[in-house]
KOLKOL-344767 format. One record per residue (C-alpha): residue in three letters; x negated, y negated, z. Coordinates in pm, 1 decimal. Example, Ala and Ser with C-alpha at 12.3 -4.5 7.8 and 13.67 -1.06 7.14 Angstrom:
% KOLKOL-344767
- code_px_py_pz
- ALA_-1230.0_450.0_780.0 .
- SER_-1367.0_106.0_714.0 .
% end
This chain:
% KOLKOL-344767
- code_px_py_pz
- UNK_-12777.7_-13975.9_3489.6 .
- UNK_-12759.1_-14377.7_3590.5 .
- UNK_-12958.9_-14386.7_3962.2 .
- UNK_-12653.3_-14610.6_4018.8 .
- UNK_-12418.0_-14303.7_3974.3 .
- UNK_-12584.9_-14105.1_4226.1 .
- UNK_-12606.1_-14305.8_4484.6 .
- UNK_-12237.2_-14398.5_4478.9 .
- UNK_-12169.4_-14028.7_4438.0 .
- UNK_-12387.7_-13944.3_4753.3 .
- UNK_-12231.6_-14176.4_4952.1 .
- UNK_-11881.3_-14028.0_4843.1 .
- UNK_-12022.8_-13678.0_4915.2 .
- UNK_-12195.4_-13743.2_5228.5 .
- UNK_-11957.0_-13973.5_5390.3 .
- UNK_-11837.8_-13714.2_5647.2 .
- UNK_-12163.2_-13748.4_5842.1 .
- UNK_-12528.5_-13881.4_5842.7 .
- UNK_-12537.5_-13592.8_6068.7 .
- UNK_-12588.6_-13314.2_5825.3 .
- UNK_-12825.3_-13475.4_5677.5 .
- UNK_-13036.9_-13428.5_6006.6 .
- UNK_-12930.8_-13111.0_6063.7 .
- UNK_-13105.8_-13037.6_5755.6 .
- UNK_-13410.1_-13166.5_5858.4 .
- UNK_-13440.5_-12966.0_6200.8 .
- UNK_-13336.1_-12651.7_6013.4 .
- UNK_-13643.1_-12746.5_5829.0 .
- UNK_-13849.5_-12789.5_6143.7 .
- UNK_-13723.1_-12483.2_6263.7 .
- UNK_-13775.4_-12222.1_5978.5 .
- UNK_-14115.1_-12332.3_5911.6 .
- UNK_-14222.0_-12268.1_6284.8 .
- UNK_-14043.8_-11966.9_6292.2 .
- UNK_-14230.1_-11876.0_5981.4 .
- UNK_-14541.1_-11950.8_6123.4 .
- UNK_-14501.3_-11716.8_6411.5 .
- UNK_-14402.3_-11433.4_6190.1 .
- UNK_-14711.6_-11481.9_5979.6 .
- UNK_-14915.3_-11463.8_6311.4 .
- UNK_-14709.2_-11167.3_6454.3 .
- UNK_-14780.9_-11007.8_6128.3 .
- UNK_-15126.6_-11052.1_6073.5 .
- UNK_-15170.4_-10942.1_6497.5 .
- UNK_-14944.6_-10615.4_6347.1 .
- UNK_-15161.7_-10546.7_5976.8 .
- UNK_-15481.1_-10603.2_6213.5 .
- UNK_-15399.9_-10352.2_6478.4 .
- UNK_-15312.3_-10103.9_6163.0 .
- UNK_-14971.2_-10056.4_6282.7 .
- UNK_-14726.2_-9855.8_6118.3 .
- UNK_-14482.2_-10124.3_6036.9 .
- UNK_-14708.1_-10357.4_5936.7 .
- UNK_-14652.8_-10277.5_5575.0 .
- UNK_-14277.6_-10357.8_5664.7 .
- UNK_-14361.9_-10636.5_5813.3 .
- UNK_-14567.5_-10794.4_5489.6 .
- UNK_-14296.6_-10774.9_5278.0 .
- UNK_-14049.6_-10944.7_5552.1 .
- UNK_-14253.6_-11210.8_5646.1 .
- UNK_-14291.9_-11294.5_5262.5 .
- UNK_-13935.3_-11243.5_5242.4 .
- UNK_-13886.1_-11527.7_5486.0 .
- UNK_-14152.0_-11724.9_5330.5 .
- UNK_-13926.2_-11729.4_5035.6 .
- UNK_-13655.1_-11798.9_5224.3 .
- UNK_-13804.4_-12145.8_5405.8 .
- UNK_-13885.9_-12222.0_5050.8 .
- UNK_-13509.6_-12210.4_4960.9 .
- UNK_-13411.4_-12435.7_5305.4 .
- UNK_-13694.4_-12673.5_5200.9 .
- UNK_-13565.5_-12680.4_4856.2 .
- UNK_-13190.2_-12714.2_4943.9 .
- UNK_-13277.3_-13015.9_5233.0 .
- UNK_-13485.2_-13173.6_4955.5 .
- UNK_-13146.6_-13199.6_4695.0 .
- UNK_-12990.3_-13394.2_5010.3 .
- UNK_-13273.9_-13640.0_5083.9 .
- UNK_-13291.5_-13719.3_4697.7 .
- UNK_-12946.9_-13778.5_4659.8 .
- UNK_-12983.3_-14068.1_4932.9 .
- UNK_-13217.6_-14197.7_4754.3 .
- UNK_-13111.3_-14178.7_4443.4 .
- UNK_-13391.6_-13975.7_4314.9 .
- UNK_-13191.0_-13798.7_4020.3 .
- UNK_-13544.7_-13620.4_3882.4 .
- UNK_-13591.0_-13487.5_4241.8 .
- UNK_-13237.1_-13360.0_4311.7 .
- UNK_-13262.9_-13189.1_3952.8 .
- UNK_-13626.4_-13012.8_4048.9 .
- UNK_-13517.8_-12940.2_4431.8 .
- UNK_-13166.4_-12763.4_4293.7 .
- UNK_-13363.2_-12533.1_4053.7 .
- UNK_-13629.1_-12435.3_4277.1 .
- UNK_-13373.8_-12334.8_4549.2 .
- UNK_-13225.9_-12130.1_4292.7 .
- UNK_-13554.7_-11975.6_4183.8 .
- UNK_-13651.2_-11845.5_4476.4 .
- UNK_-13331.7_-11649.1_4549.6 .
- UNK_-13453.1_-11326.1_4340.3 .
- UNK_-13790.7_-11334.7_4459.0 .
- UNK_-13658.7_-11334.3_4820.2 .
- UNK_-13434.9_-11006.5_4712.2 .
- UNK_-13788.0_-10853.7_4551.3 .
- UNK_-13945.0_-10878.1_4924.2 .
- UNK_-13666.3_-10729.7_5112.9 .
- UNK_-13653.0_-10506.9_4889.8 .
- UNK_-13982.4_-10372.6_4939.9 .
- UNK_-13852.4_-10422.2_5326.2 .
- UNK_-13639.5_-10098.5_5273.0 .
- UNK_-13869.4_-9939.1_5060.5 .
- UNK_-14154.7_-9980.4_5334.3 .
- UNK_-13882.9_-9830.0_5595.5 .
- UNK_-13800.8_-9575.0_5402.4 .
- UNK_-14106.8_-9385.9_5330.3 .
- UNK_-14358.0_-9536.1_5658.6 .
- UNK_-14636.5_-9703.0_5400.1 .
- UNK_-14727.5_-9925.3_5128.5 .
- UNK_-14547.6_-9890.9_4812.2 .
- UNK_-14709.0_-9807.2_4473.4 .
- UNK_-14885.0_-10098.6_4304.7 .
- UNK_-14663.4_-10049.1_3974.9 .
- UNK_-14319.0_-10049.9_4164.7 .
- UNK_-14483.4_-10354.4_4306.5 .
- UNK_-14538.6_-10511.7_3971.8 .
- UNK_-14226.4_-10420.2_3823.0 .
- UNK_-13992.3_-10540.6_4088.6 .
- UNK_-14201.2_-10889.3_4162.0 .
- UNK_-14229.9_-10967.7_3793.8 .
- UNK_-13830.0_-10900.4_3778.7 .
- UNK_-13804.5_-11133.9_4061.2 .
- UNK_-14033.3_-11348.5_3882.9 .
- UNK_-13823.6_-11352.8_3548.0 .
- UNK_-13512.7_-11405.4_3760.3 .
- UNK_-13676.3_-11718.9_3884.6 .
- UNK_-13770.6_-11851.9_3583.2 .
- UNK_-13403.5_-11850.8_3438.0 .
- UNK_-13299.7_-12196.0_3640.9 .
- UNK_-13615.3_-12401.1_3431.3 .
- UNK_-13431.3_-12271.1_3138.7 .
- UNK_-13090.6_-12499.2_3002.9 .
- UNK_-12838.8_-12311.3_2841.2 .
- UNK_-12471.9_-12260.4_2842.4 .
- UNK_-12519.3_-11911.4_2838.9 .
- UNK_-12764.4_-11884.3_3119.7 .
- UNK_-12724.7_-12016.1_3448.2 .
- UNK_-12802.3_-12381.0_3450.3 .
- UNK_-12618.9_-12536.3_3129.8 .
- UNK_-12793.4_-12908.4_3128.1 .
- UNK_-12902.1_-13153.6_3326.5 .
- UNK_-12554.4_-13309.7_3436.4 .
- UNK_-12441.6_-13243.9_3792.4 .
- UNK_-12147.7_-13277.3_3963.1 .
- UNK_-12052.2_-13418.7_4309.6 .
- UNK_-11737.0_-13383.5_4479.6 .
- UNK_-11713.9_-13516.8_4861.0 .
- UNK_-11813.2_-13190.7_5005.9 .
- UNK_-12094.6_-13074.4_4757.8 .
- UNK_-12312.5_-13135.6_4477.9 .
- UNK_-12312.5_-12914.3_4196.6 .
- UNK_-12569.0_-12875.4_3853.8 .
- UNK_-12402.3_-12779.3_3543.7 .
- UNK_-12397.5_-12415.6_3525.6 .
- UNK_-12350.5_-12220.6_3242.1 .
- UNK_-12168.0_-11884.0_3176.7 .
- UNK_-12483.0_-11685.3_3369.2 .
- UNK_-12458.4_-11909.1_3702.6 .
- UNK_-12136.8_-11652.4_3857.8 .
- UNK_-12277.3_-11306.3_3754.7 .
- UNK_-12658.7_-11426.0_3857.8 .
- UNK_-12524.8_-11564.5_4212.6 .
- UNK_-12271.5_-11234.9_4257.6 .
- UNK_-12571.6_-11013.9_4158.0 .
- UNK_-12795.9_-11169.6_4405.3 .
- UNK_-12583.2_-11113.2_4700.6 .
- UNK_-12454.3_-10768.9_4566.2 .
- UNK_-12843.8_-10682.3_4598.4 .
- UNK_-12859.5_-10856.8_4921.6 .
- UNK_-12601.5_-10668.0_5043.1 .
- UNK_-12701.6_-10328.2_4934.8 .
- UNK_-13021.4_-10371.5_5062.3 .
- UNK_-12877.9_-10513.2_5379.0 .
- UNK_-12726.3_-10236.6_5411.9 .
- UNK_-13012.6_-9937.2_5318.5 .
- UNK_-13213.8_-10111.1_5588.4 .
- UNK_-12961.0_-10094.8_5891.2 .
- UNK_-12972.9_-9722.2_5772.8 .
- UNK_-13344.5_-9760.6_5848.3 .
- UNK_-13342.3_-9968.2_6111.0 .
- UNK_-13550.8_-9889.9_6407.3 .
- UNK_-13308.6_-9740.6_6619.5 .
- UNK_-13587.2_-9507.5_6700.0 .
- UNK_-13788.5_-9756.1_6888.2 .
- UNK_-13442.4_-9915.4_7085.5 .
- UNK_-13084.6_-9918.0_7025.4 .
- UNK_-13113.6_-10293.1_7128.2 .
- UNK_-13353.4_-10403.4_6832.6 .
- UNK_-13096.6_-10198.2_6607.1 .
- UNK_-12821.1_-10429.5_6709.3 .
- UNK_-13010.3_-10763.9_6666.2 .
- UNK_-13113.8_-10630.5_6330.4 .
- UNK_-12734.8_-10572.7_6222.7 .
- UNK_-12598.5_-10906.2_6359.5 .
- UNK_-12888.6_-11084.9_6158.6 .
- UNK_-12815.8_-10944.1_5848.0 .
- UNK_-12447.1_-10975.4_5903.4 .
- UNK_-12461.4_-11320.2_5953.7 .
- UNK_-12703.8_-11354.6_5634.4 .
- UNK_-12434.5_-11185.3_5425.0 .
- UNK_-12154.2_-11381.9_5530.0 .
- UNK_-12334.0_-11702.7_5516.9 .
- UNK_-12386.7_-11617.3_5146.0 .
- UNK_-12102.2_-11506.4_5012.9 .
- UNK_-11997.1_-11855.6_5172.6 .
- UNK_-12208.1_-12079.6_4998.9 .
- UNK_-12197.1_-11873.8_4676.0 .
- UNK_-11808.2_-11962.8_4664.9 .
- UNK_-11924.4_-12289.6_4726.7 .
- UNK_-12117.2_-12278.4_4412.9 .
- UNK_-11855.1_-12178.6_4222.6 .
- UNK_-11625.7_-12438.9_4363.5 .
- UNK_-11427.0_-12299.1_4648.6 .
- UNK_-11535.1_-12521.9_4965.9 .
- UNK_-11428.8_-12347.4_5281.8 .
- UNK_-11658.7_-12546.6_5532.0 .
- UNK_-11804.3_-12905.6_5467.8 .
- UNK_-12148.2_-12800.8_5460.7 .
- UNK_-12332.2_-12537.9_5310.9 .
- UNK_-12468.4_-12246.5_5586.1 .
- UNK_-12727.4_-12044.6_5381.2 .
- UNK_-12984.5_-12238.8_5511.4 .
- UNK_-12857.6_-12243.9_5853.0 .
- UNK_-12836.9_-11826.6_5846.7 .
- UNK_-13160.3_-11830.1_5763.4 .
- UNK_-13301.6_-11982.0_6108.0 .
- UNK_-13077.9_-11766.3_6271.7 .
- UNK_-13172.7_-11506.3_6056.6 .
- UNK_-13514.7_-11600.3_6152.0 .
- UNK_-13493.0_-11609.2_6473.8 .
- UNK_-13381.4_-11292.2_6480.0 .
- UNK_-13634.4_-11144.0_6296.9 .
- UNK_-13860.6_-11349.3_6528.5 .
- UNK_-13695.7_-11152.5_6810.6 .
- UNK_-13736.2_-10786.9_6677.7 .
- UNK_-14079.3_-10848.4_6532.0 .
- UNK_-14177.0_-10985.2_6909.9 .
- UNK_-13952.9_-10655.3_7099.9 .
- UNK_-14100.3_-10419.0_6890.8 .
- UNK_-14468.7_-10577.0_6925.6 .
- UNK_-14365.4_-10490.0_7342.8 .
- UNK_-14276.0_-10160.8_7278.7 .
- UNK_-14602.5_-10153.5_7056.1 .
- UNK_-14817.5_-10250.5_7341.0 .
- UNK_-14639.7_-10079.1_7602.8 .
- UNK_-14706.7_-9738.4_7444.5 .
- UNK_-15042.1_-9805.8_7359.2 .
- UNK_-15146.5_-9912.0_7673.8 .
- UNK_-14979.7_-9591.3_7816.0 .
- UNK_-15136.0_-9367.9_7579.9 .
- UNK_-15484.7_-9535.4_7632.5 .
- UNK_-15401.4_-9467.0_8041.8 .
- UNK_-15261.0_-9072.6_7972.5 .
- UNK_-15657.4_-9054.8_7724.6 .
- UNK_-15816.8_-9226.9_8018.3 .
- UNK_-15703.7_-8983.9_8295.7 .
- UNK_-15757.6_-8695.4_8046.8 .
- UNK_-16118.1_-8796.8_7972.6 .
- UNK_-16156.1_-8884.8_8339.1 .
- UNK_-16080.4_-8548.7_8416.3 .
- UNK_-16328.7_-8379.3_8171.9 .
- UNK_-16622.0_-8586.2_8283.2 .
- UNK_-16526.2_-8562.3_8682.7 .
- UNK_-16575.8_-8288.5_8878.7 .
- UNK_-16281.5_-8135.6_9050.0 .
- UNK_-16393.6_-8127.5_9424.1 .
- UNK_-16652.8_-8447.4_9484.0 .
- UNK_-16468.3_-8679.4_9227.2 .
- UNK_-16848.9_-8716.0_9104.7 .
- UNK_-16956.3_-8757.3_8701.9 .
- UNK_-17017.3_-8385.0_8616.4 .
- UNK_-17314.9_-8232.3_8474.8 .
- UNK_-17211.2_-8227.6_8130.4 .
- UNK_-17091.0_-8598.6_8137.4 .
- UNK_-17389.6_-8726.0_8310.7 .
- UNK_-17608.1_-8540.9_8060.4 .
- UNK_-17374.9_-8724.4_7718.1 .
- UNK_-17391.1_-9042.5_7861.4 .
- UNK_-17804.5_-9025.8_7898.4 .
- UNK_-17792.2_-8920.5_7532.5 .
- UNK_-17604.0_-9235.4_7454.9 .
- UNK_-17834.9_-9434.6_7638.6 .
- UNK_-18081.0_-9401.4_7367.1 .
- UNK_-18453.7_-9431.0_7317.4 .
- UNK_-18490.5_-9782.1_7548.1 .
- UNK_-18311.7_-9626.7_7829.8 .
- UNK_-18539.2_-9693.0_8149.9 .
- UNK_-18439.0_-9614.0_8505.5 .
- UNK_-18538.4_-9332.4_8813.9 .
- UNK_-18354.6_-9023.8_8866.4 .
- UNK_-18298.4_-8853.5_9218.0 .
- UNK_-18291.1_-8525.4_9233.7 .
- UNK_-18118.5_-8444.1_9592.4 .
- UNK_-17985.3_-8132.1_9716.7 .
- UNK_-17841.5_-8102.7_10072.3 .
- UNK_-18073.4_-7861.9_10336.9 .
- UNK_-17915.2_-7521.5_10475.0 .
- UNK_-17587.7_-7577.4_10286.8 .
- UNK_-17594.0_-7167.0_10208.8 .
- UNK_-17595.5_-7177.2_10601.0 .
- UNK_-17299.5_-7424.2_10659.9 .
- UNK_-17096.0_-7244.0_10426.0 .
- UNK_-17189.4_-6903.3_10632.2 .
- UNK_-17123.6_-7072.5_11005.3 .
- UNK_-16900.6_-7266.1_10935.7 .
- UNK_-16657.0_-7152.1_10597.4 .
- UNK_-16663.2_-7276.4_10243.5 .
- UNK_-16409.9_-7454.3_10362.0 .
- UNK_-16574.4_-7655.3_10497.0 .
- UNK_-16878.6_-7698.8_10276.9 .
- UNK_-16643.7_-7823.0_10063.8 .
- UNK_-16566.5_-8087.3_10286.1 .
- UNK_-16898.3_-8127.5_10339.9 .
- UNK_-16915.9_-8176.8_9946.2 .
- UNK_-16685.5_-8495.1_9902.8 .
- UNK_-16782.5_-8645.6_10269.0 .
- UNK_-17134.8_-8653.3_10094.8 .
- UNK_-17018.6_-8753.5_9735.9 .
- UNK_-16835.2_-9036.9_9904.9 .
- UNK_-17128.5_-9140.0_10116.4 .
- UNK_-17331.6_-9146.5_9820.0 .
- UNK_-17132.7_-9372.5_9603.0 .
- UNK_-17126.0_-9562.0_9910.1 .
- UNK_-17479.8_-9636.2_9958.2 .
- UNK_-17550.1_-9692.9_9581.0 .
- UNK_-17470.9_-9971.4_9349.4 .
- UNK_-17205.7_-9993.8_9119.5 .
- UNK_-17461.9_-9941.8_8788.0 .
- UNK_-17626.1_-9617.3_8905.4 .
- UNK_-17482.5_-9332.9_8846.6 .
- UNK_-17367.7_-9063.2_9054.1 .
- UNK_-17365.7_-8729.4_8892.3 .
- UNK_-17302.0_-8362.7_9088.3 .
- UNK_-17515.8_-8133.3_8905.9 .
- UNK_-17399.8_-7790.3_9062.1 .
- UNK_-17333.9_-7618.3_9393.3 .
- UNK_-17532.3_-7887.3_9657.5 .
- UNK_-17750.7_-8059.6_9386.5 .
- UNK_-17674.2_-8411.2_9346.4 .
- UNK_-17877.2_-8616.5_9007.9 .
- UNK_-17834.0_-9021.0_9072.4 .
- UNK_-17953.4_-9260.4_8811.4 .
- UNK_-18128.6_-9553.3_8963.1 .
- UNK_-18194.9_-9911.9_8758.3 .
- UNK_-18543.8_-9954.8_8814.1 .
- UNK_-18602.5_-10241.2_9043.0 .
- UNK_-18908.7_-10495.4_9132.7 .
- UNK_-18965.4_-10484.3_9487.4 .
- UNK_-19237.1_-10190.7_9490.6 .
- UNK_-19424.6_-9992.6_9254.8 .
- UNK_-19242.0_-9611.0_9335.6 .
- UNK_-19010.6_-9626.3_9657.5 .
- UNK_-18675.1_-9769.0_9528.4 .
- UNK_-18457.6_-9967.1_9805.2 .
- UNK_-18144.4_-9744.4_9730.5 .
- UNK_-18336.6_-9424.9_9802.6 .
- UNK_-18390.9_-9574.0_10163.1 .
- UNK_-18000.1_-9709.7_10176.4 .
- UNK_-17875.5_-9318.8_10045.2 .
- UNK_-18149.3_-9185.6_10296.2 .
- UNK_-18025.2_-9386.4_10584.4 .
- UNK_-17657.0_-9316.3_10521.7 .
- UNK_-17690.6_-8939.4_10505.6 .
- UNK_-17848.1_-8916.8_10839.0 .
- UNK_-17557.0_-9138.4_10966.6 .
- UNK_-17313.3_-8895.1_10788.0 .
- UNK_-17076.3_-8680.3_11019.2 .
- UNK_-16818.8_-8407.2_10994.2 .
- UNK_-16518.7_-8459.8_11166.0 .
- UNK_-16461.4_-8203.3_11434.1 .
- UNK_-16829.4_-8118.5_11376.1 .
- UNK_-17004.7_-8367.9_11572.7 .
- UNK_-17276.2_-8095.2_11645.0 .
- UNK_-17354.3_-8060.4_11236.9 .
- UNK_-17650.8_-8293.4_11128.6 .
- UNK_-17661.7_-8334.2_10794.3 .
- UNK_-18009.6_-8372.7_10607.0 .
- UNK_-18118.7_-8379.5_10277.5 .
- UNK_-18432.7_-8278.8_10057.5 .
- UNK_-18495.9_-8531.3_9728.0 .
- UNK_-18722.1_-8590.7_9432.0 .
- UNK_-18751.7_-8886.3_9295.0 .
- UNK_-18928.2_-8982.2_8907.9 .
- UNK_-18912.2_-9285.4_8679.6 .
- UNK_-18878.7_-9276.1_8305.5 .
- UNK_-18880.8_-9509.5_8045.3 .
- UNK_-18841.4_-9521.2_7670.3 .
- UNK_-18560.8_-9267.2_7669.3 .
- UNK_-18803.3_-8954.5_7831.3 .
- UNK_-18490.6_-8857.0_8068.1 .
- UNK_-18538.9_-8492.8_8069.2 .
- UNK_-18909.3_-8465.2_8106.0 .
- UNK_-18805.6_-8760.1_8424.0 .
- UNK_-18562.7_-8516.4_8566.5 .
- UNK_-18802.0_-8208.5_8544.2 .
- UNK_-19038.3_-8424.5_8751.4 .
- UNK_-18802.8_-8494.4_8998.2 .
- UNK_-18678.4_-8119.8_9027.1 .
- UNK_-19070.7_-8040.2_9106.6 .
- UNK_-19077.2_-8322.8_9343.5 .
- UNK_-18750.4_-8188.5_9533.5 .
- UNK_-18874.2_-7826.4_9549.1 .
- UNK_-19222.0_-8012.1_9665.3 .
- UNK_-19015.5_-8186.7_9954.7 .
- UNK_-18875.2_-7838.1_10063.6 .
- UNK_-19202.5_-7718.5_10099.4 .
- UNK_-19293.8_-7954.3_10277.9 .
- UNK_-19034.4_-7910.9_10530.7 .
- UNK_-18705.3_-8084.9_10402.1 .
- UNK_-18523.3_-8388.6_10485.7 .
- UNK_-18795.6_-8588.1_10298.4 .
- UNK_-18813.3_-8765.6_9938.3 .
- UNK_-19066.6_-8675.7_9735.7 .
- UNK_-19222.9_-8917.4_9501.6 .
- UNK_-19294.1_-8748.0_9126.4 .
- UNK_-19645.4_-8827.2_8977.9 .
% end
């Protein structure tokens, strides 16, 4: 066709607007942002090994496929004002091409939301390489298939190629399949998760469908608005995809970060004991396992004089009292990296870093020392609290034979007439 002829016919076509023609181009803009933010939602989803990831794969490629189409179709408009006949020719056939590919990918949408995984690698290959075949019809001129030759037709509202007796059941089929999918996955749609993403979902797709059967009238010759909306239902579309993906990536986070709290507390639980709020034997003993072979530190072994004698006097009441006033007192005086373990009954285990400023005597022993002789009873001003302790370094991982040390040293300190720290050899 003369480059003349097109560019008189583009003027007649296009003479309701410059407008559209930019319109175009930020629909452009538009769906290739939005599809860049669905690729990163969806890699953030596949990463995280979320259950809809799978879903979301095949959508985002769906809407890869369908940026390729508003690319395509802006391309036939920017040609024609150019008079670029071999680029109007190319742009119109690829925008047709990608329309079954597109239906392959939602497809595999529903199929995704329908049984909660990956499909099988043969439906895979069967249904792409149908798409495939379907997109390889518009390359192919012949009145019986869809495009007939290289002719096209403009009218003022459209530009048309010359189809061939395939062109109306290939575009019905397409949006029959559109539709029926459409309408499997509202079945599926995640009404589970929100009500709310359930309706965005359905207006989407309803918008999609009606935007197609629009501009596949339009096709066929029946112009009912001055522009073609396929492309513009597909940033909405977009959008709203955008908007799920993004809600549901909320909800996502939201209940992970509550289940990781509801594991936190229960862990917290196993590895605290009940009355001091203290690490617990069994927790302090794991987390010295972990520690490995180049764990280093000092452990100090202290257990509280004449508690058997409080608890007498006074009532387990309150030696229990006496418990957490002395578990609080001890995290207290200690640093945030030790460790404060009780070990059973009035036996307390606290794991020291090792520190620089003298050879045994360890300047948080004094600190602990200082604030248990400072340490009072309410009601019981006349109750002096003491405190016997052993005290024995370790290195290269040796934490039991460390603690054994320091048990000996404690029992060493008693002898020796409590409220003393004992030094291990």
């Amino acid at each position: 066709m003369p480059q003349a002829y097109i560019a008189t016919g583009a003027h007649a076509a296009f003479s309701w607007g410059a407008w559209a023609l930019w319109l175009k181009l930020l629909t452009v803009g538009a769906t290739l942002a939005l599809t860049a933010v669905l690729v990163v939602l969806t890699l953030s989803l596949y990463q995280r090994c979320d259950q809809y990831a799978p879903t979301a794969v095949h959508f985002t490629v769906a809407n890869f496929f369908a940026a390729a189409y508003i690319v395509a179709d802006t391309t036939v408009i920017i040609a024609m004002t150019l008079a670029r006949d071999d680029v109007v020719q190319t742009a119109y056939r690829a925008a047709i091409a990608v329309l079954p590919l597109a239906l392959a990918a939602y497809f595999f949408v529903y199929r995704c939301m329908r049984q909660d995984g990956w499909p099988s690698r043969r439906l895979l290959v069967a249904c792409y390489s149908l798409g495939l075949g379907g997109a390889i019809l518009p390359w192919v001129d012949s009145p019986y298939l869809i495009v007939a030759s290289e002719q096209l037709t403009i009218t003022r509202a459209n530009i048309f190629l010359d189809y061939g007796a395939g062109a109306g059941p290939f575009f019905a089929a397409c949006l029959a399949v559109f539709a029926v999918v459409s309408y499997r996955i509202l079945r599926h749609a995640p009404a589970r998760k929100s009500t709310g993403i359930s309706l965005v979902t359905g207006f989407g797709f309803a918008v999609f469908i009606l935007c197609g059967i629009h501009d596949a009238l339009r096709e066929l010759g029946l112009s009912l608005l001055p522009l073609d909306t396929l492309a513009l239902a597909g940033v909405l579309f977009q959008t709203f995809a955008c908007a799920v993906m993004v809600w549901h990536y909320s909800l996502t986070l939201g209940e992970q970060r509550s289940h990781h709290a509801q594991l936190r507390s229960v862990t917290d639980r196993a590895n605290r004991d009940a009355l001091s709020g203290l690490y617990n034997r069994c927790y302090f003993e794991e987390y010295m396992s972990r520690a490995g072979a180049q764990a280093r530190g000092g452990l100090l072994f202290v257990d509280l004089d004449h508690f058997k004698t409080i608890n007498d006097d006074y009532g387990h009441i309150t030696g229990d009292r006496l418990i957490k006033t002395v578990a609080g007192c001890m995290c207290e005086a200690t640093r945030e990296r030790d460790v404060v373990c009780r070990w059973g009954g009035d036996e307390f285990v606290v794991l020291l870093e090792l520190g620089a400023e003298s050879e045994h005597t360890h300047p948080a022993i004094e600190r602990l020392v200082r604030a248990l002789d400072q340490t009072r009873l309410d009601g019981l001003d006349g109750l002096k609290l003491s405190a016997s302790m052993g005290y024995a370094e370790f290195e290269n991982g040796q934490w039991r034979e460390a603690l054994d040390r320091a048990d000996a040293a404690l029992y060493e300190a008693k002898r020796g007439g409590r409220c003393r720290v004992q030094i291990a050899c």
